[in-house]
N, C-alpha and C positions, 0 to 999 in steps of 0.2 A: 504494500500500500504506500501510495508516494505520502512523504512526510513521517515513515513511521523514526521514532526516536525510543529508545529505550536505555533503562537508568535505575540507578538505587532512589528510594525516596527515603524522607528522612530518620525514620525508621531503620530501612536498611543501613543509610551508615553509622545509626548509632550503634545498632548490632556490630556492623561489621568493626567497628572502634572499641568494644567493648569485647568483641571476641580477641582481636588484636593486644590488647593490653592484660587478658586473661594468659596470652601465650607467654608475653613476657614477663609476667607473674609468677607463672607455671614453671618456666625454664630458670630463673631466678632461684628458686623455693625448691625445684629440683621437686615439682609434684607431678606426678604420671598424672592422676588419674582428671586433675587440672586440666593437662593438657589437653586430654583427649577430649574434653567440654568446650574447651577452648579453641580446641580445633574445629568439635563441628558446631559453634557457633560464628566462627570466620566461613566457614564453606557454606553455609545455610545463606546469605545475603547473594553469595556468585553463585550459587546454583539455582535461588529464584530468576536473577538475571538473566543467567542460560534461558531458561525455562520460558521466560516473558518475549527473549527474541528469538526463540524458534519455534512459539507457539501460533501457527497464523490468523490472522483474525480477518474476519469480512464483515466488513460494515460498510455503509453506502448510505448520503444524508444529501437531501436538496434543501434550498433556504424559499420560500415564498415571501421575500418582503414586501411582499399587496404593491400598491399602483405605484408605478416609477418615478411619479408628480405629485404633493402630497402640502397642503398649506400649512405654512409654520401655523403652529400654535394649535396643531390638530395628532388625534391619536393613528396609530397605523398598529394593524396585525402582524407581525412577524411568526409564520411559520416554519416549523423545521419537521419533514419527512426523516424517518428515518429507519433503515432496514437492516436486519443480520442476516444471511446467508449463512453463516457457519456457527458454532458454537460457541457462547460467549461467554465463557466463565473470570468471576472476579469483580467488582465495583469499577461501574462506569461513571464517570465523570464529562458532560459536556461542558465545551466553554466556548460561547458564538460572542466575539469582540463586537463593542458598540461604542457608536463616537458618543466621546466627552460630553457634546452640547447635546445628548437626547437624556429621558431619562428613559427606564427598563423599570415594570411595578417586580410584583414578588410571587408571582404564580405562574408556572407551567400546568398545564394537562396535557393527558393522553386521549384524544377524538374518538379513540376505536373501543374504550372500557376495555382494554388487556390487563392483566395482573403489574403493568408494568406501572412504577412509582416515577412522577417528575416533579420534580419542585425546584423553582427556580428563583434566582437572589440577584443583585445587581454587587457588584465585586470588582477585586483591582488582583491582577496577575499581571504575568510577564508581558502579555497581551493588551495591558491597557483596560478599563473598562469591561465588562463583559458580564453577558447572561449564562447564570450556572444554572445546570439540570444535571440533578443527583438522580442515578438510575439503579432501582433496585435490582432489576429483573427484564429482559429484553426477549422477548422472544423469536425463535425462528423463522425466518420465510415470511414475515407477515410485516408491514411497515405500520410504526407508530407515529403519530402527527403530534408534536408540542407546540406553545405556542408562547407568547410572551408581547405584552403592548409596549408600543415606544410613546412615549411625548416626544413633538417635533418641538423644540424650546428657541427654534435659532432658523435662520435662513441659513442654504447654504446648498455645496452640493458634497454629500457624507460619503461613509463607505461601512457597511454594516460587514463583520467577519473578518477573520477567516474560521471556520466553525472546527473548535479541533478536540477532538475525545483521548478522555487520558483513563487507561486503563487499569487497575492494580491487583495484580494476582494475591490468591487469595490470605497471604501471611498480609501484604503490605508493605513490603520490602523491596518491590521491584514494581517498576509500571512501567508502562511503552503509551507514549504520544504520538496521533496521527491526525493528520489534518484530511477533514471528510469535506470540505466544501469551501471553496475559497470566497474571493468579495462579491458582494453585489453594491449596485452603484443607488444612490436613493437622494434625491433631489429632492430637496425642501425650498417651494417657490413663496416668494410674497401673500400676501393677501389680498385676494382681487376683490376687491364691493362693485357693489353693481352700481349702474352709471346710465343716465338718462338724458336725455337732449343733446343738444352738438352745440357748437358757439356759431355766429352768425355767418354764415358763408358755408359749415363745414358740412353741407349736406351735399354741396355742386362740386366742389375741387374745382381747383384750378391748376395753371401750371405751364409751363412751358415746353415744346414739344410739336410736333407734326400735324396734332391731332388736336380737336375742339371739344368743349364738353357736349357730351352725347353721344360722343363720335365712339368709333371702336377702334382700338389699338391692333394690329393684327399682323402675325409673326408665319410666313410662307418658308418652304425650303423645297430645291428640286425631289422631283416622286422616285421613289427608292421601291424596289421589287418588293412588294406583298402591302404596299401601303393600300389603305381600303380608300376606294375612287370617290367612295361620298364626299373623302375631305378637300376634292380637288380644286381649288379656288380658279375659276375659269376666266375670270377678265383678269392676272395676273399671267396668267396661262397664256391669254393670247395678246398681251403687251410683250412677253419675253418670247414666244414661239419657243415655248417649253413647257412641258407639262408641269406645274407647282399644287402642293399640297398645304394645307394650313395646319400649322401647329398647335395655334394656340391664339384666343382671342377671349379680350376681358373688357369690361365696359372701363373707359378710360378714366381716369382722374390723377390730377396732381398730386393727389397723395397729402401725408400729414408726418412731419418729421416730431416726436416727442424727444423733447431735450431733457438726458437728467443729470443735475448737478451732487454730484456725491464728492466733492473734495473733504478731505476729512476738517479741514480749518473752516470750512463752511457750514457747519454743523456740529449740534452739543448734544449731550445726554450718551446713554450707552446701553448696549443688550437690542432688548427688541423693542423699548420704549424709547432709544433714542430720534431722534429727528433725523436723519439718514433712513432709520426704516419706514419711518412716515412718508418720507420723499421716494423711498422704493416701491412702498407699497401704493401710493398713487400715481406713479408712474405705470407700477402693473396694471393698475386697474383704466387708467387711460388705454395705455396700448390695447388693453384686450376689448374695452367697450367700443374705440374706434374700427377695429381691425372687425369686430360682430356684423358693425352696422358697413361693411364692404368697402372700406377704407384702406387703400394701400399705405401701409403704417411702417416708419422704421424710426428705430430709436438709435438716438447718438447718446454720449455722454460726454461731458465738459472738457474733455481731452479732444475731443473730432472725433473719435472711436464708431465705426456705425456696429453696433451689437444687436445681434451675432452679427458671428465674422464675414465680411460680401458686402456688397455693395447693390446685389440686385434684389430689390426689397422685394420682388413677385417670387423670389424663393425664401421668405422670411413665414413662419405661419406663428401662430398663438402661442406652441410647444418649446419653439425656441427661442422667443423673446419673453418668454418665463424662466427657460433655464437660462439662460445669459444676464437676468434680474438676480437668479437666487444665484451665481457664481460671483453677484458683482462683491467690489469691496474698497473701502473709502483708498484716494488717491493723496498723494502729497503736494500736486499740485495747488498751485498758489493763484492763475489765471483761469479764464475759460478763452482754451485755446479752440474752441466748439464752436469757431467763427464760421470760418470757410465752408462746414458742412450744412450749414445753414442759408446758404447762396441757394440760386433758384429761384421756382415758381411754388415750393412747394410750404404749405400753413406750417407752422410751428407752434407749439404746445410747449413751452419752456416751466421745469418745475426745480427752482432752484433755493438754495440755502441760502446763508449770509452772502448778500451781493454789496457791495459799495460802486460808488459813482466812476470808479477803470474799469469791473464788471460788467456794468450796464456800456458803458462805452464800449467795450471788445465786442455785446451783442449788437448795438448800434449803427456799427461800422458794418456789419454782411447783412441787415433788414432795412432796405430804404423805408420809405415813409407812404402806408399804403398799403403794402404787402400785410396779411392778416398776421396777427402772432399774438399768441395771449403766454400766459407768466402766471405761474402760480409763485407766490412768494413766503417762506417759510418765518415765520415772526419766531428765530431759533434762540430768542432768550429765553422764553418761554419753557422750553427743553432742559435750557440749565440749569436744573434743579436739585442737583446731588454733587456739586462742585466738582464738576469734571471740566475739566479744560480749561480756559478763560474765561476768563467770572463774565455774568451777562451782559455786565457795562459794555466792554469788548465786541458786544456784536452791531453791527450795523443795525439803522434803524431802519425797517421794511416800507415805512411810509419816504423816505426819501425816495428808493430805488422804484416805488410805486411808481412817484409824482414823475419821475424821467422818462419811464415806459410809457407812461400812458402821455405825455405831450408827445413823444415819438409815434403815438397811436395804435399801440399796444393798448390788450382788451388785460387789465391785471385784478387780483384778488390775495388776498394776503391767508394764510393757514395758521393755523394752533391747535396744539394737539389734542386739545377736547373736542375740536369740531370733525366730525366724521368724513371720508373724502367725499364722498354720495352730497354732503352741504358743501363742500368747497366747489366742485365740479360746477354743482347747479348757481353759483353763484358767478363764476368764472363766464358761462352762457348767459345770465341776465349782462353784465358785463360788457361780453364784446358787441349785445346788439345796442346797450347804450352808448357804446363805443363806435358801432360804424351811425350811429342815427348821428351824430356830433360831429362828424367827419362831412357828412353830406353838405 
């Protein structure tokens, strides 16, 4: 079995140290019959060991850690199958590692009522973390189901395992460790609230490009052997005097860029109550309510970073600009160098931390005046409440960076963490239509 390891446990070396000191006791004292006690209390810890690695053992374990996308601050099942094939004599011992920021309750069961005993504790081994299942009794040919809840306490993306059984023959003297199941991958995303209405404009797009709104975007390439002739775009066809096929056609729009600011000096507090998770967590829940209502959506973040990785936002979908949210993590950046990606035709949705009046300038400079863009703005003194960082003086005040944006004709709204995103959202939308009504 790959990973088997086998060894004295501490038992055995006391034994074997205690026989060891009998010999030279014995040989000292010039006592036989010493000896011979002494002798096979040395030989009794290496003959367990013999015994644990030539005895072979078949076990076989799958992990089920339920859905691979999973909201902080929510429970998840972690199952473990598990089967003997061969004879399993001696105290079994599971140990499946769990990251740091989950927590693991204190109960295993067995799904099928066998005689078989699990009971499981949250613990620290050589392994970090980890859920134990103490096993009295396993039996053959038949697979046991345990099970054990996580709390997701943290964003991120984790790694549950590697599940490894430690065996010990039946003095206690010898055991043999094997690893029955290595990692699975477990993505803990934001927390997405639901999100109603659009800010003013954001139903048409706009944007620049070939195409007009209403129009259709439409992507041909020459007809390749077994393509099916329905798709064969014929006035393409007889402008080239070549047969052409259609790829792929989407009702067109400019799209919607969400900008999120996570510099770690642009935001206070800490864990999952700080203002950085407020700011991700309403960033998720924009992306995902835009991208619902058929909105070609990609999110930057204050570096110019377009996350996920690519540039063609029609291969961006919901799954991975959750995981590229729950991967994110505050930067040291001091600017928002998220200028340049902001150029275009395309609305902007900016939801940023402590900005001061170089901030608002760096945005300034790639949104002429005109162009839609609204600003959530984070009121991050607010956050600092446990004196982490820079006392709250220190933060900018959100009513300046307001009053900048919005003479630049930016639709803005300012946040605090008592007010839920589902209220800032809806208030960001009355906003920008008093925002284009004052423009006219």
């Amino acid at each position: 079995m790959p990973g088997l390891r086998g060894g004295l446990t501490t038992r055995g070396w006391c034994t074997l140290a205690a026989g060891l000191a009998a010999v030279l006791g014995a040989v000292l004292l010039d006592e036989r019959d010493l000896l011979r006690v002494a002798a096979f209390t040395v030989v009794l810890p290496l003959l367990a060991t013999l015994v644990v690695r030539g005895t072979p053992v078949r076990l076989q374990a799958t992990r089920e850690p339920g859905p691979p996308r999973i909201p902080v601050g929510s429970d998840c099942q972690v199952q473990l199958v598990v089967r003997s094939t061969g004879r399993c004599s001696g105290k079994l011992l599971l140990e499946d590692g769990v990251p740091s920021v989950v927590g693991a309750s204190v109960l295993g069961t067995s799904m099928l009522g066998t005689s078989m005993l699990g009971t499981s504790m949250l613990g620290t081994s050589k392994l970090g973390n980890c859920a134990r299942f103490a096993v009295a009794s396993l039996p053959r040919d038949r697979a046991v189901r345990l099970s054990y809840p996580l709390h997701l306490v943290e964003r991120g993306v984790h790694h549950l395992g590697p599940l490894v059984a430690r065996i010990t023959e039946p003095f206690g003297m010898a055991e043999y460790r094997c690893m029955l199941a290595g990692r699975n991958r477990l993505v803990v995303t934001p927390v997405v609230a639901p999100l109603t209405g659009m800010p003013d404009g954001g139903e048409r797009g706009t944007g620049e490009g070939g195409a007009g709104p209403g129009q259709d975007a439409l992507v041909v390439r020459s007809y390749r052997q077994g393509d099916d002739l329905r798709k064969v775009h014929w006035r393409t066809t007889a402008r080239r005097d070549e047969l052409m096929v259609r790829v792929q056609e989407w009702p067109w729009r400019g799209g919607i860029t969400v900008l999120l600011d996570h510099r770690a000096a642009a935001h206070r507090g800490s864990g999952p109550t700080s203002s950085l998770e407020y700011a991700v967590s309403l960033a998720a829940s924009v992306y995902v309510h835009l991208a619902r209502h058929g909105q070609r959506v990609r999110l930057v973040t204050e570096d110019g970073v377009v996350r996920p990785s690519g540039t063609d936002i029609r291969d961006h979908t919901i799954d991975t600009g959750l995981d590229a949210l729950a991967a994110l993590r505050a930067t040291h950046h001091r600017d928002l160098a998220s200028g340049p990606a902001l150029t275009g035709g395309q609305e902007v949705v900016a939801v940023l931390g402590a900005v001061g009046p170089t901030a608002v300038e760096q945005l300034l400079a790639h949104r002429p005046r005109g162009m839609r863009s609204h600003a959530v703005l984070l009121d991050v003194a607010a956050w600092d409440t446990e004196g982490d960082g820079p006392p709250a003086a220190a933060a900018p005040d959100p009513a300046q960076a307001a009053r900048l944006l919005v003479a630049a004709g930016w639709s803005v709204t300012v946040a605090r963490p008592e007010q839920p995103p589902s209220l800032v959202w809806d208030r960001l939308c009355i906003n920008s239509r008093h925002q284009r009504e004052a423009l006219r």
